[in-house]
C-alpha positions as CSV (number, residue, x, y, z in Angstrom):
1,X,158.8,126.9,48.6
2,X,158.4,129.5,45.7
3,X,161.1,130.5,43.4
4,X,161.5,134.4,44.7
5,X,159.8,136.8,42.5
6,X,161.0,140.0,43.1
7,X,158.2,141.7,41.0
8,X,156.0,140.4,42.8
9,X,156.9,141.1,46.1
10,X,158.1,144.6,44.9
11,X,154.1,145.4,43.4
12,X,153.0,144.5,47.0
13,X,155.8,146.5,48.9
14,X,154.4,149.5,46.3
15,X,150.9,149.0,47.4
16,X,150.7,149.2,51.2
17,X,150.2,151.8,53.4
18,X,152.3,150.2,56.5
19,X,154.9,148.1,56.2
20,X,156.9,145.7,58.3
21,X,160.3,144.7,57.6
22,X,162.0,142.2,60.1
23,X,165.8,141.6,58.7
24,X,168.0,139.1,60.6
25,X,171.8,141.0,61.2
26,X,174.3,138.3,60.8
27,X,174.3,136.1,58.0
28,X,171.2,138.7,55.9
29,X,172.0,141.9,56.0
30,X,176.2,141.2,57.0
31,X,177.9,137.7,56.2
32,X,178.4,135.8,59.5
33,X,181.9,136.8,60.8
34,X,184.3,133.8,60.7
35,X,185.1,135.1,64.7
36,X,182.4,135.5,66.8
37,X,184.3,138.3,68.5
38,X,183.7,140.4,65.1
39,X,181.0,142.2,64.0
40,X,180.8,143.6,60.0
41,X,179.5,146.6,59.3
42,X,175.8,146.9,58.0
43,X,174.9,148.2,55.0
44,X,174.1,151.8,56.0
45,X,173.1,153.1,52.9
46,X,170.5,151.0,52.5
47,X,169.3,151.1,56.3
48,X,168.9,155.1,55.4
49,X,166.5,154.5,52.5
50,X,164.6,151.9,53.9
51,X,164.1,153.9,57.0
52,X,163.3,157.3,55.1
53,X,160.5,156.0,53.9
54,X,157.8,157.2,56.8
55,X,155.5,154.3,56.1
56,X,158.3,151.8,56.8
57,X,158.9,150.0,60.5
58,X,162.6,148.1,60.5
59,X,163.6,146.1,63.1
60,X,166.7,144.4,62.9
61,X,167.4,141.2,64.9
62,X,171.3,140.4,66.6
63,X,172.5,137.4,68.6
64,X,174.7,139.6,70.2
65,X,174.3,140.9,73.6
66,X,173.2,144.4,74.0
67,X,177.3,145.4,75.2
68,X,178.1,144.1,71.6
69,X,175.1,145.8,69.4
70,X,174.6,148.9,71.6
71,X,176.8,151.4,69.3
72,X,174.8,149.9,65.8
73,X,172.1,152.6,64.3
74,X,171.8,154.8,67.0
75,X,171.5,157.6,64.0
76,X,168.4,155.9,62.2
77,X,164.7,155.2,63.3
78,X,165.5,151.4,64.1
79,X,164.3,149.3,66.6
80,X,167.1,147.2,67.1
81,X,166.8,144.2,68.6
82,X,169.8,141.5,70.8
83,X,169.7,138.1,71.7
84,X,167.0,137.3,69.2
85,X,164.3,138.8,70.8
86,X,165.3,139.3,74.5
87,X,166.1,143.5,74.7
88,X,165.4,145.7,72.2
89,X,165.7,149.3,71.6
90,X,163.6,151.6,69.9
91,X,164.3,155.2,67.9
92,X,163.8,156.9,71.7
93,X,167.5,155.1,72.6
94,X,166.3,153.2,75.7
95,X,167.4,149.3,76.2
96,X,164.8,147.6,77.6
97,X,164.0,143.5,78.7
98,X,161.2,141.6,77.1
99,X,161.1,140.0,80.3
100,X,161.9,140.2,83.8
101,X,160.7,137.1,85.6
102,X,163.6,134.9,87.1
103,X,165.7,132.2,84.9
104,X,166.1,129.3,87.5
105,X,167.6,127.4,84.6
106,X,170.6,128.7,84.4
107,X,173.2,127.7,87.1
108,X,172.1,123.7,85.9
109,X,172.5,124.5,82.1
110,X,175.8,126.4,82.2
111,X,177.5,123.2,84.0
112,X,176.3,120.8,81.7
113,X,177.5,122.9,79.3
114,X,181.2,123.8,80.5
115,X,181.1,119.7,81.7
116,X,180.2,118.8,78.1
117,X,182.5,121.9,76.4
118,X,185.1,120.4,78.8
119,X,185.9,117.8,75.8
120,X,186.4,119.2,73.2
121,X,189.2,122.0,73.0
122,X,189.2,124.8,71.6
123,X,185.1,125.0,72.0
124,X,183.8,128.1,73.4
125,X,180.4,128.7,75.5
126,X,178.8,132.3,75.4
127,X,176.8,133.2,78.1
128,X,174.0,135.6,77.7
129,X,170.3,136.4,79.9
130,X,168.1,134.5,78.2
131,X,170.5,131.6,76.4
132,X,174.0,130.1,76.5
133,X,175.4,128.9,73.0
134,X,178.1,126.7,72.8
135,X,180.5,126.9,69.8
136,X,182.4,124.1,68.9
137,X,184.1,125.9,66.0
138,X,187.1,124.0,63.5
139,X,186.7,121.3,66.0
140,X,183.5,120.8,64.8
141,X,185.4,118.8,61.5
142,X,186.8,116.7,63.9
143,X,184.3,114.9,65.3
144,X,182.7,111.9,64.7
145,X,178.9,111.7,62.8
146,X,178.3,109.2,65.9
147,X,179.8,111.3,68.7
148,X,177.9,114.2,67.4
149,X,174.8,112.2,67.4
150,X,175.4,111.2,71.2
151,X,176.0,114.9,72.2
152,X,172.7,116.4,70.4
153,X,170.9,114.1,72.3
154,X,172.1,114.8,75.1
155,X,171.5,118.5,74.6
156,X,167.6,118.1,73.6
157,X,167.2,116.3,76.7
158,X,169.0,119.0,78.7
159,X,166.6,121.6,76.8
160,X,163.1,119.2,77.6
161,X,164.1,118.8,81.3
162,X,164.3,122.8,81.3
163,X,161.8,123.7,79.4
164,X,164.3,125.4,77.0
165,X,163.8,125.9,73.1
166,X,167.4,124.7,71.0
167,X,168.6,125.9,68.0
168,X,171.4,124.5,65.9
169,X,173.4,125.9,63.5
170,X,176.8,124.1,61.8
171,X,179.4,124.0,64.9
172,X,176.7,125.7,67.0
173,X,174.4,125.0,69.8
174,X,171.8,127.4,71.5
175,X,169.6,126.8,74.4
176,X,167.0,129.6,75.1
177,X,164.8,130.4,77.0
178,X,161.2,129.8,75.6
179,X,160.1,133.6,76.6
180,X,162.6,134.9,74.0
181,X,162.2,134.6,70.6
182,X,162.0,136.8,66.9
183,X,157.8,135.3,66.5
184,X,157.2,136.5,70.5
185,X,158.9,139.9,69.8
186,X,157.2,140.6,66.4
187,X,153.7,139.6,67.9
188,X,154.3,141.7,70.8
189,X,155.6,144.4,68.4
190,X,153.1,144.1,65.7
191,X,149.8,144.4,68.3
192,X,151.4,147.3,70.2
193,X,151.5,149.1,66.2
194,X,149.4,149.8,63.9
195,X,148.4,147.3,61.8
196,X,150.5,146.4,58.3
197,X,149.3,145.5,54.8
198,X,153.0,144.4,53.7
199,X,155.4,142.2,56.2
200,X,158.7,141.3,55.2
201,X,160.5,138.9,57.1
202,X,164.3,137.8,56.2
203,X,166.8,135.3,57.8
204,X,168.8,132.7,57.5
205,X,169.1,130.7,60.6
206,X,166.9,127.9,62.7
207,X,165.7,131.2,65.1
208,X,163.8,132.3,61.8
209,X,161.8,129.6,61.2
210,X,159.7,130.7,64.6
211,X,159.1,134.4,62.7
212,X,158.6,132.3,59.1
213,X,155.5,129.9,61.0
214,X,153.7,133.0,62.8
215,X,153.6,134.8,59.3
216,X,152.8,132.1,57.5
217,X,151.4,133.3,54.1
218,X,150.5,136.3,55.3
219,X,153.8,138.0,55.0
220,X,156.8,137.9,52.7
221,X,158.7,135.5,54.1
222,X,162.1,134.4,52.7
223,X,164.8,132.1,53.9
224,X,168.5,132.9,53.2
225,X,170.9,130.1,52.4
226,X,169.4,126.3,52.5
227,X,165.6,126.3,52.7
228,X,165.4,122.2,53.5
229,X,162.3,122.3,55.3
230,X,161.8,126.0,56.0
231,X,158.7,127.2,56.5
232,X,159.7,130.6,54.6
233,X,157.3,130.9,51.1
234,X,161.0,132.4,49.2
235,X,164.2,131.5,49.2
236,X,167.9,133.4,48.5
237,X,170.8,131.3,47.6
238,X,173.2,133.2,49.8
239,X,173.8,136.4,51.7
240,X,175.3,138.0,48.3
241,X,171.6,138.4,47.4
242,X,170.0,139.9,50.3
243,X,171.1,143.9,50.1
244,X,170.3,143.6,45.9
245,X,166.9,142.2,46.6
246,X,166.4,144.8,49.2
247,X,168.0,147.8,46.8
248,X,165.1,146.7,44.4
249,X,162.5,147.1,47.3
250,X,163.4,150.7,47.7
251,X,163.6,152.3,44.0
252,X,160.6,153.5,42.9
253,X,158.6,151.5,40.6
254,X,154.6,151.9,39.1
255,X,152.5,150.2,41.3
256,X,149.8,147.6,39.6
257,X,147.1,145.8,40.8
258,X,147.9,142.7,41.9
259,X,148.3,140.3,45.0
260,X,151.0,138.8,46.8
């Protein structure tokens, strides 16, 4: 993974003609809140000059359902997208699904979930359409490297049996369906649009690393937080650096000749 060069990225964000810009919500453009119940509020600002720009297509990705999201940029030319890629909405205001074909996974996941979040107090499941996530929260700290061993395994084999793509985070567990994710919804997006000389693609999560493996090194791909075997080409540190990086994006600067 590169060291990020922000000249260089900024020289090619100058140059195009069409751009791209993917940005993950929690954890990129807001820290994650410390209760999932919480949302922060975006950087507005920011959203307002990256959007004014009429050669610019933002979509911002939530986990949150559409209930929880529904209110967020409803003022700006964003398509904003919940669940990671299962509804979306575009500047016309409409919700709609990415799919509509029947989940017949559910009823079995959810009670090996509640049977499994049965254990450990103080854990939480959330259920949405197309994935349940189980936080374990502070209890998390609490439990044994070996017991946490025995319930991950578990967990992939409750995700193989279904057919069902996992993602883990610290203290969290998601199973989803393998219909929904950020790669499906920017391929669908990005050959339903004209076509982009510039891609940016930001995030800092296991749900990124779909979007960072369909760019590849065709886009501007960079990982927030640790980048232990990311495919991302760029790294941040922390969320801290996201909204400076992206500040430096939008102020003019002379273009040059030269390639990302």
């Amino acid at each position: 993974m590169d060291k990020i060069d922000l000249e260089k990225i900024t020289l090619a964000y100058n140059r195009a003609k069409k751009r791209l810009c993917l940005l993950d919500l929690e954890g990129t453009l807001i820290p994650k809140p410390s209760d999932i119940n919480s949302l922060l509020k975006p950087p507005t600002d920011l959203l307002i000059r990256l959007t004014g720009d009429p050669i610019n297509d933002v979509i911002v990705f939530s986990e949150r359902t559409v209930p929880e999201i529904k209110d967020l940029f409803v003022e700006l030319p964003i398509t904003l997208v919940a669940e990671n890629g299962g509804f979306y909405r575009s500047s016309e205001g409409e919700w709609k699904s990415v799919s509509d074909k029947p989940l017949p996974w559910r009823d079995q996941v959810i009670k090996a979930l509640k049977t499994l979040a049965s254990l450990y107090s103080g854990s939480t499941i959330k259920e949405r359409q197309f994935s349940f996530v189980w936080h374990y929260g502070t209890q998390g700290e609490n439990i044994l490297e070996s017991e946490r061993k025995q319930f991950q395994v578990a967990l992939r084999t409750l995700a193989v049996q279904h057919g069902l793509v996992m993602h883990e985070q610290p203290n969290i567990v998601e199973l989803v369906d393998p219909s929904v994710g950020k790669d499906k919804f920017a391929s669908y997006w990005a050959g339903s649009h004209w076509s982009y000389d510039f891609i940016l693609a930001i995030g800092d999560d296991s749900t990124d690393e779909e979007l960072f493996t369909l760019l590849g090194h065709e886009g501007a791909t960079i990982k927030v937080g640790s980048h232990m075997g990311s495919s991302a080409r760029f790294n941040l540190q922390n969320q801290d650096e996201v909204i400076p990086l992206l500040n430096g994006l939008t102020e003019p600067k002379h273009v040059k000749s030269e390639s990302l």
